[in-house]
GUPALO-783939 format. One record per residue (C-alpha): residue number from 1; residue in one letter; x, z, y. Coordinates in steps of 0.25 Angstrom, whole numbers. Example, Ala and Ser with C-alpha at 12.3 -4.5 7.8 and 13.67 -1.06 7.14 Angstrom:
BEGIN
<i:1&aa:A&X:49&Z:31&Y:-18>
<i:2&aa:S&X:55&Z:29&Y:-4>
REM end
This chain:
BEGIN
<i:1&aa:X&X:-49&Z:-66&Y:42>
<i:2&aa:X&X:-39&Z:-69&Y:31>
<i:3&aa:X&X:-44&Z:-64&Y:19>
<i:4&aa:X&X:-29&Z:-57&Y:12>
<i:5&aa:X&X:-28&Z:-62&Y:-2>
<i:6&aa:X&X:-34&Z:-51&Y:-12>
<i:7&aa:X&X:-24&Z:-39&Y:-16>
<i:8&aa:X&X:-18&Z:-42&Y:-3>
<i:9&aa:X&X:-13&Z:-28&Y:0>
<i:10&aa:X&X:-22&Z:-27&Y:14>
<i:11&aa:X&X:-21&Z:-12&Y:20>
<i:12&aa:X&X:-16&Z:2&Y:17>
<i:13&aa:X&X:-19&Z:15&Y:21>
<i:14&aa:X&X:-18&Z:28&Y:17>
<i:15&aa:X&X:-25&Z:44&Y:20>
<i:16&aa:X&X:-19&Z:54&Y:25>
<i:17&aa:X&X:-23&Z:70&Y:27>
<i:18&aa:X&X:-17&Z:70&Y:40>
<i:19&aa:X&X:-19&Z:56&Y:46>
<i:20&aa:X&X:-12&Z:59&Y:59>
<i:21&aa:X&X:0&Z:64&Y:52>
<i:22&aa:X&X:-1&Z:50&Y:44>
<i:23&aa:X&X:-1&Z:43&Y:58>
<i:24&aa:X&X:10&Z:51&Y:63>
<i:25&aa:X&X:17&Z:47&Y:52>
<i:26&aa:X&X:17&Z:34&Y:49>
<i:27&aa:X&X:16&Z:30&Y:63>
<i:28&aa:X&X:29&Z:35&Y:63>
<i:29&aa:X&X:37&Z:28&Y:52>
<i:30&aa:X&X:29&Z:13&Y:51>
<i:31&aa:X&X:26&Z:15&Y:67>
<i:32&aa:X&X:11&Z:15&Y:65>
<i:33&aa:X&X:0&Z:16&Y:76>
<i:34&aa:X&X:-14&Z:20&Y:71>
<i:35&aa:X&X:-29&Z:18&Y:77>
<i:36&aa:X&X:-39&Z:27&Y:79>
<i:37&aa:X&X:-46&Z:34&Y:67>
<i:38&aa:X&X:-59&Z:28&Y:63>
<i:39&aa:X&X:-68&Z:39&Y:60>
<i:40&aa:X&X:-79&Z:30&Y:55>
<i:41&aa:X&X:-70&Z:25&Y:42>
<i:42&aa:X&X:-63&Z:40&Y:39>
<i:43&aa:X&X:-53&Z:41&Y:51>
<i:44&aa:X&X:-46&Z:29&Y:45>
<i:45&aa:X&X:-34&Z:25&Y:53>
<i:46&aa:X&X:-28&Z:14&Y:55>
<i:47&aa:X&X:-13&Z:8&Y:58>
<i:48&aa:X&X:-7&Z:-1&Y:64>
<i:49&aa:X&X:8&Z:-7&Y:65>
<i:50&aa:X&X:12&Z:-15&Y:78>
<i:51&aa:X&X:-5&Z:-13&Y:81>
<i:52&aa:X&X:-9&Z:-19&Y:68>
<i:53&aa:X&X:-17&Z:-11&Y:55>
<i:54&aa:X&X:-6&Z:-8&Y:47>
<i:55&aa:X&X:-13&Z:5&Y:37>
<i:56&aa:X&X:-23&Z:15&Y:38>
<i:57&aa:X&X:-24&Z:30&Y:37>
<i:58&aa:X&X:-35&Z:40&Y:35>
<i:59&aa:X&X:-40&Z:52&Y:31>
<i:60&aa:X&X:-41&Z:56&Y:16>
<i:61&aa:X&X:-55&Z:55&Y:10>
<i:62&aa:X&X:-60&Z:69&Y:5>
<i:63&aa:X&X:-53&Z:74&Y:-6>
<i:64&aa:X&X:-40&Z:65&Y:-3>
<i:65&aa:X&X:-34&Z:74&Y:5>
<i:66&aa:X&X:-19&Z:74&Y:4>
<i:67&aa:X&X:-19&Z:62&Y:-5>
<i:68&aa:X&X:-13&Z:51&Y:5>
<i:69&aa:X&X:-8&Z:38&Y:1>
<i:70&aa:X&X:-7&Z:25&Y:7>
<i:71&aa:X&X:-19&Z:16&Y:-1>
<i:72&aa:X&X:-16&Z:0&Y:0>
<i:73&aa:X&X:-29&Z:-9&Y:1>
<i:74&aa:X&X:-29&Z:-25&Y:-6>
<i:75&aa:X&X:-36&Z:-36&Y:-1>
<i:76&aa:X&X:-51&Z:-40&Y:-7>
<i:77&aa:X&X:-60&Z:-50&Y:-3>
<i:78&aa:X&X:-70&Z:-44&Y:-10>
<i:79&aa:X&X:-67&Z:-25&Y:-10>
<i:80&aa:X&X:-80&Z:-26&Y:-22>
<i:81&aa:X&X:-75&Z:-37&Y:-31>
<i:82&aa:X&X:-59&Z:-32&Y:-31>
<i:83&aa:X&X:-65&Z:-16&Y:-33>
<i:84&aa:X&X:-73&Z:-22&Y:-45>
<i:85&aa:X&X:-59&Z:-29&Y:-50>
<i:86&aa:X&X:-52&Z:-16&Y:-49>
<i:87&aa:X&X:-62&Z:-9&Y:-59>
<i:88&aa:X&X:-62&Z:-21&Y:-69>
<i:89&aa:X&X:-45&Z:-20&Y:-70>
<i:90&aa:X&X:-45&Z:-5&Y:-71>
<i:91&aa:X&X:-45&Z:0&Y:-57>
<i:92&aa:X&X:-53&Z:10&Y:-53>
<i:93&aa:X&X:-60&Z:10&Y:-39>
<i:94&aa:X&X:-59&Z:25&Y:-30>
<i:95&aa:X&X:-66&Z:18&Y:-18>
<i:96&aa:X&X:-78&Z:9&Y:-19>
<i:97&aa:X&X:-78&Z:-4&Y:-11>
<i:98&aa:X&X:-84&Z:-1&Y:3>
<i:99&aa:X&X:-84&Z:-7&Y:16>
<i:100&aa:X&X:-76&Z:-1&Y:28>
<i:101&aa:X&X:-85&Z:-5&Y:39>
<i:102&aa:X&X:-81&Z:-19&Y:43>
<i:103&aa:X&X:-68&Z:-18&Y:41>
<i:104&aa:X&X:-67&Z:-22&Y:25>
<i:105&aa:X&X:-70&Z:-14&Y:14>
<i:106&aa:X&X:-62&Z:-5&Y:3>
<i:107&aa:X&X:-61&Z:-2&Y:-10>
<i:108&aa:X&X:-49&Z:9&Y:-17>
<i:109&aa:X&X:-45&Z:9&Y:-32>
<i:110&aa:X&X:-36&Z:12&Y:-41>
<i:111&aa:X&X:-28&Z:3&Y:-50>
<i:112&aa:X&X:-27&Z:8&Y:-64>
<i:113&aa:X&X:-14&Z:14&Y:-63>
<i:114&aa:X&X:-19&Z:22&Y:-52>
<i:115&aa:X&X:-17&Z:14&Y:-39>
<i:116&aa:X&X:-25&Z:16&Y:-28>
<i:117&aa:X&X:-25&Z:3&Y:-20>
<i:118&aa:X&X:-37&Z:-2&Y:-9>
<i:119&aa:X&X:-45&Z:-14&Y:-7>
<i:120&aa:X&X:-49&Z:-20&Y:6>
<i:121&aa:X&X:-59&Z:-30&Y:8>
<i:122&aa:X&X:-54&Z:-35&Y:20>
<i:123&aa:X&X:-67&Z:-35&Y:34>
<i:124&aa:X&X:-62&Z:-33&Y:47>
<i:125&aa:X&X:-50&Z:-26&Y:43>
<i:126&aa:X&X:-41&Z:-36&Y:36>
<i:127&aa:X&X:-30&Z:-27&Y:32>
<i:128&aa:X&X:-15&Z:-25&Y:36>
<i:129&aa:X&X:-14&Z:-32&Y:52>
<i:130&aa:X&X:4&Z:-31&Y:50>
<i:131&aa:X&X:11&Z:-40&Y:43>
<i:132&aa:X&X:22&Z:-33&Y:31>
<i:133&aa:X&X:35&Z:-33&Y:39>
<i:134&aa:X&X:30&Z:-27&Y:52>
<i:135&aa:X&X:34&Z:-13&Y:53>
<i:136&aa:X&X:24&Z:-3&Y:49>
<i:137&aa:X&X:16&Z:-14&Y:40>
<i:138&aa:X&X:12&Z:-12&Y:27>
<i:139&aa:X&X:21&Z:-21&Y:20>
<i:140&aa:X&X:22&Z:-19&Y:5>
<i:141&aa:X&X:13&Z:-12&Y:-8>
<i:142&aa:X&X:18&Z:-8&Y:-21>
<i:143&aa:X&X:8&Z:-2&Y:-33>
<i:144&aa:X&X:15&Z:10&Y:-38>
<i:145&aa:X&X:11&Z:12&Y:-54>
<i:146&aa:X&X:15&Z:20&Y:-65>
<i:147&aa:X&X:7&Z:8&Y:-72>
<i:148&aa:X&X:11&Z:-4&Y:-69>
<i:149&aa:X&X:5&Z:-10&Y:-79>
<i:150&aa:X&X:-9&Z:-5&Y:-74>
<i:151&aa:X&X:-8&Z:-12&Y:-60>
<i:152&aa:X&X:-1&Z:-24&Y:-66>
<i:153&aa:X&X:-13&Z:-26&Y:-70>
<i:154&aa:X&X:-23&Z:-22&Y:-61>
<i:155&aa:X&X:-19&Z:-26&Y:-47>
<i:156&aa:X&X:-17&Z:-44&Y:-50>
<i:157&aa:X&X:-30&Z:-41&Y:-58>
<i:158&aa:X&X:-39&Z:-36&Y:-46>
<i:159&aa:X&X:-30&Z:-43&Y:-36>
<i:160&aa:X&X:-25&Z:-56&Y:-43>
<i:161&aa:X&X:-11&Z:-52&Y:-40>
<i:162&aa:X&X:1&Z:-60&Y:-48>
<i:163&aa:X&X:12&Z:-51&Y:-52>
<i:164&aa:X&X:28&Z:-52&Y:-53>
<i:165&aa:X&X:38&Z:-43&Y:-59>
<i:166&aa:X&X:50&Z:-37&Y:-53>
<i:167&aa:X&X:62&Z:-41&Y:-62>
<i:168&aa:X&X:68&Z:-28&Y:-63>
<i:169&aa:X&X:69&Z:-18&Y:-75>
<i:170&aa:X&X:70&Z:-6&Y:-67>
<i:171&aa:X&X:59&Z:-7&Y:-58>
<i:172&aa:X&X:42&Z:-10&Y:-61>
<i:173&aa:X&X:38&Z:-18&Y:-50>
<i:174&aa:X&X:29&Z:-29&Y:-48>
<i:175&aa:X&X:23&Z:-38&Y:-38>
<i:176&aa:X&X:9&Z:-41&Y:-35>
<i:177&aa:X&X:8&Z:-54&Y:-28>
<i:178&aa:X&X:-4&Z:-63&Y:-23>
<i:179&aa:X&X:-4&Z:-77&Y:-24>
<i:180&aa:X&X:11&Z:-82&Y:-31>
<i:181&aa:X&X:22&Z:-74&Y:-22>
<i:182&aa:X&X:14&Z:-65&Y:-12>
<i:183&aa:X&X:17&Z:-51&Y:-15>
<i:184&aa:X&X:5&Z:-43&Y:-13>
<i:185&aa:X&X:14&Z:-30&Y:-20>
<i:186&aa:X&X:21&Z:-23&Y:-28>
<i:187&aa:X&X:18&Z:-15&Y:-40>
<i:188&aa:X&X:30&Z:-4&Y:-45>
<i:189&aa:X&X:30&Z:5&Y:-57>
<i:190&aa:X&X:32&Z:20&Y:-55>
<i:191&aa:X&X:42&Z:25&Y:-59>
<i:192&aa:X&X:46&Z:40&Y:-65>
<i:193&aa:X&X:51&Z:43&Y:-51>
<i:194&aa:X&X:37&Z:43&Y:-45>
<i:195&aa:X&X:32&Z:59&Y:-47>
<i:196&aa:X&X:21&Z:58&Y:-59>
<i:197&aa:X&X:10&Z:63&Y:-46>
<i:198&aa:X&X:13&Z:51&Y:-38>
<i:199&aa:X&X:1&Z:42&Y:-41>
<i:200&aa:X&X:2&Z:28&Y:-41>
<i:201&aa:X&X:0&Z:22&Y:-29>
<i:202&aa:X&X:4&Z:9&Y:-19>
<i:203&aa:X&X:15&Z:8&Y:-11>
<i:204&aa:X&X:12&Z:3&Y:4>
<i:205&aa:X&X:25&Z:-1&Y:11>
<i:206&aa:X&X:25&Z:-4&Y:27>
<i:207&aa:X&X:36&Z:-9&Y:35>
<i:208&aa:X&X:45&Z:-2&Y:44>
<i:209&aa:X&X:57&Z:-7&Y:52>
<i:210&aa:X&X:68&Z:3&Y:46>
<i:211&aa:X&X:66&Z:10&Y:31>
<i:212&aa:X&X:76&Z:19&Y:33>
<i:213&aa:X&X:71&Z:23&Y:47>
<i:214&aa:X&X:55&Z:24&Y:41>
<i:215&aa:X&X:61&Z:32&Y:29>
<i:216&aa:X&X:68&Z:42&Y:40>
<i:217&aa:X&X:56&Z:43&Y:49>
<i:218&aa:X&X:47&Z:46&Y:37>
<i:219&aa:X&X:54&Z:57&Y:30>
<i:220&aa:X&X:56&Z:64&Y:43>
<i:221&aa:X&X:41&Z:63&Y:46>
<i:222&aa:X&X:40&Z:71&Y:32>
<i:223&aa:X&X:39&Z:56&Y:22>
<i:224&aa:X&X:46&Z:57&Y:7>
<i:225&aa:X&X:55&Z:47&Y:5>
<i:226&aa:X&X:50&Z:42&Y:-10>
<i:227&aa:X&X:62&Z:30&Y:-12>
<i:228&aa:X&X:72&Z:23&Y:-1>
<i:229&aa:X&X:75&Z:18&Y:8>
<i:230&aa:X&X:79&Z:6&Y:-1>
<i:231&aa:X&X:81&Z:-8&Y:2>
<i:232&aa:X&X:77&Z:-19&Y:-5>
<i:233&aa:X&X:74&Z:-34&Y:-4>
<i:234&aa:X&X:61&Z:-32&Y:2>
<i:235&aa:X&X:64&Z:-21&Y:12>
<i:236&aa:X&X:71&Z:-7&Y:14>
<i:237&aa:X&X:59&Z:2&Y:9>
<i:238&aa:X&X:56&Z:17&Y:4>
<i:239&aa:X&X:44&Z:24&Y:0>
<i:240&aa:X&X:40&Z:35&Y:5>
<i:241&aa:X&X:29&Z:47&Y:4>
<i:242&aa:X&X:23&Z:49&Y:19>
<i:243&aa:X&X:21&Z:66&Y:22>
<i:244&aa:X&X:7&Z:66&Y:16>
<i:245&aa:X&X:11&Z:59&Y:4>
<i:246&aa:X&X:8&Z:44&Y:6>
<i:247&aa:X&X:17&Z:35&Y:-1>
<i:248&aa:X&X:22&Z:24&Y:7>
<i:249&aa:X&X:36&Z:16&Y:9>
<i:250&aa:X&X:42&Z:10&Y:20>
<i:251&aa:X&X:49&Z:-5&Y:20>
<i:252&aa:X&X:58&Z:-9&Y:30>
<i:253&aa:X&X:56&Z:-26&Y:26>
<i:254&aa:X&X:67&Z:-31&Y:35>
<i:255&aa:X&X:78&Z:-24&Y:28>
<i:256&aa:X&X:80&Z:-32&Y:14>
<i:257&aa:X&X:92&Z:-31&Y:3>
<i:258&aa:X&X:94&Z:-37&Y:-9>
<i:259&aa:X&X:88&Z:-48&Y:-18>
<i:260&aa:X&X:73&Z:-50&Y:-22>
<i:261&aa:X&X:68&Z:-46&Y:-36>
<i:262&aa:X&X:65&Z:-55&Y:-48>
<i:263&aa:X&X:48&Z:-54&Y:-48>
<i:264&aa:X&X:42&Z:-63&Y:-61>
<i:265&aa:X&X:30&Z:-66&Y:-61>
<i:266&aa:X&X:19&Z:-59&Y:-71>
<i:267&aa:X&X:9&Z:-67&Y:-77>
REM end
């Protein structure tokens, strides 16, 4: 097996009150097939993109009802050592690390700024089977803070990432990256636009063929289009909130316009 580098975004997946609605829904717009539910770890779901594991979806635990959102899981060779990392820079951990049979095991937290993130200890289930620009992939992440500073911080301290700047005074945003140039993701600043009750959160994106025609499909399933469609020089994209709330966007990386950003490094 080859171990992913360590903050390597590795999986999503995300509750959902009604699960069959979830499937319905997301089958249609990313073109999703799902297994069958596994009863012995919570009814938890899984998806697949041309056959492959592409995401997960399952009930909510007790007392989540109605709180769905998509959850992104990083890469760790050891679940216990990076949980322990996470409290010594801040974080806080809502799940303590525990095995999921012999498929890996998991730990949630929280980043100090109130990111909920994952972290999967990779066993028989090594993660994400698609590769980013197949259609219905997860493809893209981005942190989104009202305290930058505060995951600036935390995320290359409990991951080692290395960081580089957008060269753009009207926009925060930053890179994440592993080793010199890999981009692992992205990190923006919240801006006054986001309604004081949205909590910080991250951003999955998966792939479709079409934005325009995603963005149509969803809002007529009962999506809210939150910004786009837009195009930019890494694909045509909007983010949208799916009809039980979960924020999500869609990227079309096939369709690019316009020059690449100015990154400099942070040291």
């Amino acid at each position: 097996m080859a171990v992913k580098p360590e903050g390597t975004p590795i999986w999503a997946d995300a509750m959902f009150s009604d699960v069959e609605g979830a499937k319905s829904f997301y089958g249609d717009i990313l073109g999703w097939t799902f297994g069958e539910a596994s009863s012995e770890f919570g009814n938890y779901t899984q998806a697949y993109a041309d056959g492959r594991a592409a995401a997960a979806v399952v009930p909510p635990m007790p007392g989540q009802e109605g709180m769905s959102q998509w959850c992104l899981y990083f890469a760790s060779s050891d679940v216990a050592a990076t949980a322990a990392k996470i409290r010594e820079n801040g974080g806080e951990i809502l799940m303590e690390p525990m095995a999921v049979g012999d498929f890996g095991s998991m730990c949630l937290a929280r980043d100090p700024g109130g990111v909920v993130f994952g972290v999967w200890q990779a066993g028989t289930h090594e993660g994400f089977e698609t590769e980013p620009t197949e259609p219905g992939a997860f493809c893209w992440a981005e942190v989104f803070t009202r305290e930058p500073e505060k995951s600036d911080t935390f995320f290359p301290a409990v991951f080692g990432y290395g960081q580089r700047q957008m060269e753009d005074d009207t926009i925060d945003f930053r890179l994440y990256t592993l080793g010199k140039e890999t981009m692992a993701l992205g990190r923006m600043k919240m801006t006054d636009d986001f309604p004081p009750e949205v909590r910080p959160y991250i951003n999955v994106y998966f792939n479709v063929p079409d934005c325009d025609d995603a963005v149509a499909k969803a809002t007529k399933l009962g999506a809210v289009l939150r910004f786009g469609p837009m195009s930019s020089p890494f694909g045509r994209f909007a983010a949208l909130s799916d009809p039980q709330g979960a924020n999500f966007s869609v990227i079309d990386t096939g369709t690019i316009e316009g020059e690449m950003p100015k990154l400099s490094h942070v040291s």
